[in-house]
C-alpha positions in Angstrom: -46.9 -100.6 -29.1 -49.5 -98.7 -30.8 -48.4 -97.0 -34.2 -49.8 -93.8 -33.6 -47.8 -93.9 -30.2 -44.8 -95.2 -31.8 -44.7 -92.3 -34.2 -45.6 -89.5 -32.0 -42.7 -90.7 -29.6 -40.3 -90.8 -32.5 -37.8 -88.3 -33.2 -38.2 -86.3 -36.0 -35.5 -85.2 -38.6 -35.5 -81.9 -37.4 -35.2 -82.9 -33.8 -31.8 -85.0 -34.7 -30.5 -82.6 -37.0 -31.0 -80.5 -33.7 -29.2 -83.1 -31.5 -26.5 -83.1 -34.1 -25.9 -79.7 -34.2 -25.6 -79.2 -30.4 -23.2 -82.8 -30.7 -20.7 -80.6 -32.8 -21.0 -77.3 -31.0 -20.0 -79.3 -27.9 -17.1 -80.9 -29.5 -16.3 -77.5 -30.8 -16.6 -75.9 -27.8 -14.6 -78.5 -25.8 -11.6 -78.5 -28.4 -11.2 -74.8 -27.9 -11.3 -74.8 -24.2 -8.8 -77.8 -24.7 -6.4 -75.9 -26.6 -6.5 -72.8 -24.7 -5.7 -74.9 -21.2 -2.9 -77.1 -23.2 -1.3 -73.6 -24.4 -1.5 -72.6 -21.0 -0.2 -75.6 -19.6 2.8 -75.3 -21.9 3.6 -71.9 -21.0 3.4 -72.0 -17.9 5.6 -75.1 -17.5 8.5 -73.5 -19.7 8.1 -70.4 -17.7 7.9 -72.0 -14.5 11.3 -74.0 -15.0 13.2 -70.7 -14.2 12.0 -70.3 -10.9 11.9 -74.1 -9.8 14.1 -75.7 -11.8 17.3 -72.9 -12.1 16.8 -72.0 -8.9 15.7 -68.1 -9.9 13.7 -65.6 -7.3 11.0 -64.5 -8.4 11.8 -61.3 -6.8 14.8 -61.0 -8.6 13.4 -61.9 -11.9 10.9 -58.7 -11.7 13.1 -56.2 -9.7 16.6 -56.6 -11.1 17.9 -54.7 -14.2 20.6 -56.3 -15.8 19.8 -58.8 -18.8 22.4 -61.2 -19.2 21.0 -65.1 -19.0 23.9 -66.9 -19.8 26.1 -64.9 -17.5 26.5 -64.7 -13.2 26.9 -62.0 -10.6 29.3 -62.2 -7.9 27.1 -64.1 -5.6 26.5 -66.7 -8.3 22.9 -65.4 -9.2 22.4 -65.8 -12.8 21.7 -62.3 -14.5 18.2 -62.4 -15.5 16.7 -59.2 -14.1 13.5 -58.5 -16.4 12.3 -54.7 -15.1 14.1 -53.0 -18.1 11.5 -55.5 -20.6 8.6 -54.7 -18.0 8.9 -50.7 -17.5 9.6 -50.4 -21.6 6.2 -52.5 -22.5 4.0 -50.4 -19.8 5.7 -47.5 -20.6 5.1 -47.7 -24.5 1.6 -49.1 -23.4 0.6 -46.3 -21.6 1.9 -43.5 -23.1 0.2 -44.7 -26.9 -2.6 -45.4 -25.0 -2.7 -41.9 -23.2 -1.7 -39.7 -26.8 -4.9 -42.3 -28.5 -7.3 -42.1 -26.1 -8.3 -37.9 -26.8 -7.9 -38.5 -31.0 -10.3 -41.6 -30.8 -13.0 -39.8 -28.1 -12.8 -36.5 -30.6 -13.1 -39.0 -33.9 -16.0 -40.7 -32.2 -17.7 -37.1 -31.5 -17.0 -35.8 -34.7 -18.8 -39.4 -36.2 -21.6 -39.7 -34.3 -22.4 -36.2 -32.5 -21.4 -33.1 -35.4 -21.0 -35.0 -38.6 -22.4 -38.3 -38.8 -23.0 -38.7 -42.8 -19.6 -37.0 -43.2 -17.8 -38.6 -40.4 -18.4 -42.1 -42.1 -17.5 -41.3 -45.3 -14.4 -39.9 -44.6 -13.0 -41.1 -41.3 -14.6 -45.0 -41.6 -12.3 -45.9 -44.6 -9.3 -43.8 -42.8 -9.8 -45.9 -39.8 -9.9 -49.4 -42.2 -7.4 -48.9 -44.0 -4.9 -48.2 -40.8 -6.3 -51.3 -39.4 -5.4 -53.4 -42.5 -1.7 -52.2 -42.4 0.6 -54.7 -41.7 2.7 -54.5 -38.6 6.0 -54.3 -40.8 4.9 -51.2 -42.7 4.6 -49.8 -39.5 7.7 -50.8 -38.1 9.3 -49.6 -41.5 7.5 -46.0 -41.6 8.5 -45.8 -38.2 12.3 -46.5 -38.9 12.4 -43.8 -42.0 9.9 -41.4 -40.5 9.4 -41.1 -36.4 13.3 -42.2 -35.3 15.0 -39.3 -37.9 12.3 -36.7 -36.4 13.3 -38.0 -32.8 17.0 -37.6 -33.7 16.6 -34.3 -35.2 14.3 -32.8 -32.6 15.5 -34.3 -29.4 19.2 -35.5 -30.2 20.5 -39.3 -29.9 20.1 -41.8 -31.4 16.2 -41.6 -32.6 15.8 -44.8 -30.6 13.8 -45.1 -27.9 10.4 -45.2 -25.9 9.2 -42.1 -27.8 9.8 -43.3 -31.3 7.6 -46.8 -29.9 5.1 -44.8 -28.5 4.3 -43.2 -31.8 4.4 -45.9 -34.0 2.0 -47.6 -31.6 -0.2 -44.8 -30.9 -1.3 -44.8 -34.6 -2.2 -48.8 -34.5 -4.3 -48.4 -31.8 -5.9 -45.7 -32.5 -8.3 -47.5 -34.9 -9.3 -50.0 -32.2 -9.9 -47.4 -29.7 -11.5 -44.9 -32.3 -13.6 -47.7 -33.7 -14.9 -49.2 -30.0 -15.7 -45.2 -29.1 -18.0 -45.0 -32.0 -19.6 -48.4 -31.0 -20.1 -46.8 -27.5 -21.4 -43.6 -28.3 -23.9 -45.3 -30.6 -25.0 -47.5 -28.1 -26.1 -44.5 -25.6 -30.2 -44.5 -26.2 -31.4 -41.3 -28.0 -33.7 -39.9 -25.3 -30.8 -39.2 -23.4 -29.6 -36.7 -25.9 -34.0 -35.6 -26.2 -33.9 -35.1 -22.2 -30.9 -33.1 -21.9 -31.6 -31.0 -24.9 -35.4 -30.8 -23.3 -34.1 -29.3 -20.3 -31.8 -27.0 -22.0 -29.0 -27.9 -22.4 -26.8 -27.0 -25.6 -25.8 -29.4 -27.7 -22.2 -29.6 -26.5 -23.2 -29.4 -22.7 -25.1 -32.8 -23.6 -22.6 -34.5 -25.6 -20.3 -33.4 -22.9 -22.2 -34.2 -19.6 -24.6 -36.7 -21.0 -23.2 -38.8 -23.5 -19.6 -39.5 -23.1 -21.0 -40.0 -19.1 -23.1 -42.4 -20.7 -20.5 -44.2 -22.8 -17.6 -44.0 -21.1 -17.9 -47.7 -19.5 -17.6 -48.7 -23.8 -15.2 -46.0 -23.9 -13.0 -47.7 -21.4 -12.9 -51.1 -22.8 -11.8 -49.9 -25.8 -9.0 -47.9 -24.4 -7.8 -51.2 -22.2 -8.0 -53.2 -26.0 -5.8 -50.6 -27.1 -3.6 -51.3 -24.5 -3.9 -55.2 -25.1 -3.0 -54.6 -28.5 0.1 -52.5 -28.0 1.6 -54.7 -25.1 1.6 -57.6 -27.1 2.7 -55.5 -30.4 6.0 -57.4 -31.3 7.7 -56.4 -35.0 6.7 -52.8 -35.7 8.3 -51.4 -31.7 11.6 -54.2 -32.1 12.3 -51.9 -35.3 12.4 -48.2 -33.7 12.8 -48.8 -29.7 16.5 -49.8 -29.9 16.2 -53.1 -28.1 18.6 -52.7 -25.6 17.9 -54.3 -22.5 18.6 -51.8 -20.0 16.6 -49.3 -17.6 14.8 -46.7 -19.7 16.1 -43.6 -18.0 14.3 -41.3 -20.5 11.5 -41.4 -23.6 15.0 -40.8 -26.3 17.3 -43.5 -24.9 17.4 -47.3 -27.0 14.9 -49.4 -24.8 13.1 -52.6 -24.9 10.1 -54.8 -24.7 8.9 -58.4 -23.8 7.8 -59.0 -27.1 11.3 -57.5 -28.6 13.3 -59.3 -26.5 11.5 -62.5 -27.0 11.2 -62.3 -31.1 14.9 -61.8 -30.9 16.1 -64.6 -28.3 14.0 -67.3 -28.9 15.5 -68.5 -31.7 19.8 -68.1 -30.3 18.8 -70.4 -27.2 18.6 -74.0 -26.3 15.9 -75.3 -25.5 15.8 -76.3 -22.0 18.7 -73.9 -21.0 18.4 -71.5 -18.2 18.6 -68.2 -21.3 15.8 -70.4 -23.0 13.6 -70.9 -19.8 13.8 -67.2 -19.0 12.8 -66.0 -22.2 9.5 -68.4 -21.7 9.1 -67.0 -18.2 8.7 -63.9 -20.1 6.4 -65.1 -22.5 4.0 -66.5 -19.3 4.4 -62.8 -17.9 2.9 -61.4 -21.5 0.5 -64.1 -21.0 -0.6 -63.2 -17.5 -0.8 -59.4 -18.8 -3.2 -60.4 -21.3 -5.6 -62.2 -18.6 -5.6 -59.2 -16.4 -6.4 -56.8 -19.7 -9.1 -59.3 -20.4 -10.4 -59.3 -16.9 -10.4 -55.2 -16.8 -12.9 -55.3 -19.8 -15.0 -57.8 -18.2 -15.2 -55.3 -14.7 -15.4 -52.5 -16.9 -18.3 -53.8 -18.9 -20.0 -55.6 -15.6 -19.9 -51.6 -14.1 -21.2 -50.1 -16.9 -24.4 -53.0 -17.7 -24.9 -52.4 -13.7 -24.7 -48.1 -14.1 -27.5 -48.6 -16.5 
């Protein structure tokens, strides 16, 4: 072969270093999606068990309200009714995400619409500093703080959906304050020159212009608020009470999946009809997470299509 040939066709060190690189993203790549499908796999066959191998309805499972694994009803039915777990995490879920949702959209305003220079320099390190807090302090602040001003206000105990719902509403607000921002920023600036253009004030466009505008990004932050505090596990065990039965108000002890999981998984044996339930609660937390994940991706499909 001719050397000049031979040389052109030859790869060059930038070529293979090239080759390499995509070699070890692909292997990268194809651990992750391994490890995400074996943790899958795992859950889901731990969860499973309770349905096909203990002989449990699913119906059952999600519509009966008494707790009780290693006990049986009168027709024989083991106790293993999860709605109590199920309305305590949407209901703490919802109602942080509803009291965060107006503080995050008027923080993001006040940031990027009145005060921007000021807005950063005083609400930015707020909003970092929340976010670094452990979930323990939380849980702690909440146990000295929240529950005796739920007790002394309301009566009871202190315990209860109310005292969860304000511990989480102040860890999600960062996420949802700091996603608002992003989202507000992100709404071009000749939206704001039109409207204004046209006449509009400055709250008439901020109002009608550029939360409109934002509010796809506004969204997804508010569902990865919600994310966050359904799978919050430590800070709501220590101020919703954690007993398992059927919320009848926002002042009466309550409970989640994650607190009733953190606290049974490690007084069962594996393998064990209590054990297998607390796993098919674990692939119901898991299955939440999917569907939050897949309300972001419509959310953020609608909004790139709006534009």
């Amino acid at each position: 072969m001719d050397p000049i040939k031979a040389s052109l066709l030859k790869k060059s060190r930038a070529a293979k270093s090239e080759t390499r690189g995509k070699l070890i993203s692909l292997v990268c790549i194809s651990l992750i999606v391994f490890i995400v499908l074996a943790i899958f796999y795992f859950v889901a066959s731990r969860g499973l068990a309770t349905f096909f191998k203990d002989k449990v309805s699913i119906g059952r499972f999600l519509t009966q309200s008494t707790w009780n694994p290693s006990l049986k009803d009168s027709h024989g039915h083991p106790e293993v009714g999860a709605l109590p777990m199920i309305m305590g995490s949407f209901g703490v879920t919802f109602l942080a995400a509803l009291l965060a949702t107006p503080f995050a959209i008027g923080a993001g305003i006040f940031m990027t619409e009145i005060s921007p220079k000021r807005g950063e320099k005083l609400l930015q390190p707020v909003m970092e500093l929340l976010v670094g807090i452990p979930s323990v302090v939380y849980g702690f602040i909440g146990l000295s703080v929240i529950v005796p001003a739920v007790r002394h206000l309301f009566g009871g105990s202190g315990f209860g959906i109310l005292a969860g719902t304000c511990v989480l509403f102040v860890m999600i607000l960062p996420t949802v304050t700091s996603m608002t921002v992003d989202a507000l920023k992100s709404v071009p600036r000749h939206y704001r020159e039109a409207s204004l253009a046209l006449g509009a004030t400055r709250w008439q466009t901020t109002w009608k212009v550029v939360l409109k505008a934002a509010t796809p990004g506004i969204l997804t932050g508010v569902v990865f608020g919600m994310a966050r505090a359904f799978g919050e596990a430590l800070a709501v065990q220590m101020v919703i009470g954690n007993a398992a039965l059927l919320p009848h108000n926002l002042i009466t002890p309550a409970s989640t999946l994650t607190s009733v999981l953190t606290m049974g998984m490690g007084n069962t044996v594996m393998g064990s009809l209590a054990n297998n339930a607390l796993w098919s609660l674990a692939l119901l937390l898991l299955l939440m997470s999917l569907l939050f994940n897949l309300l972001v991706r419509l959310i953020g499909r609608k909004g790139a299509m709006n534009r």
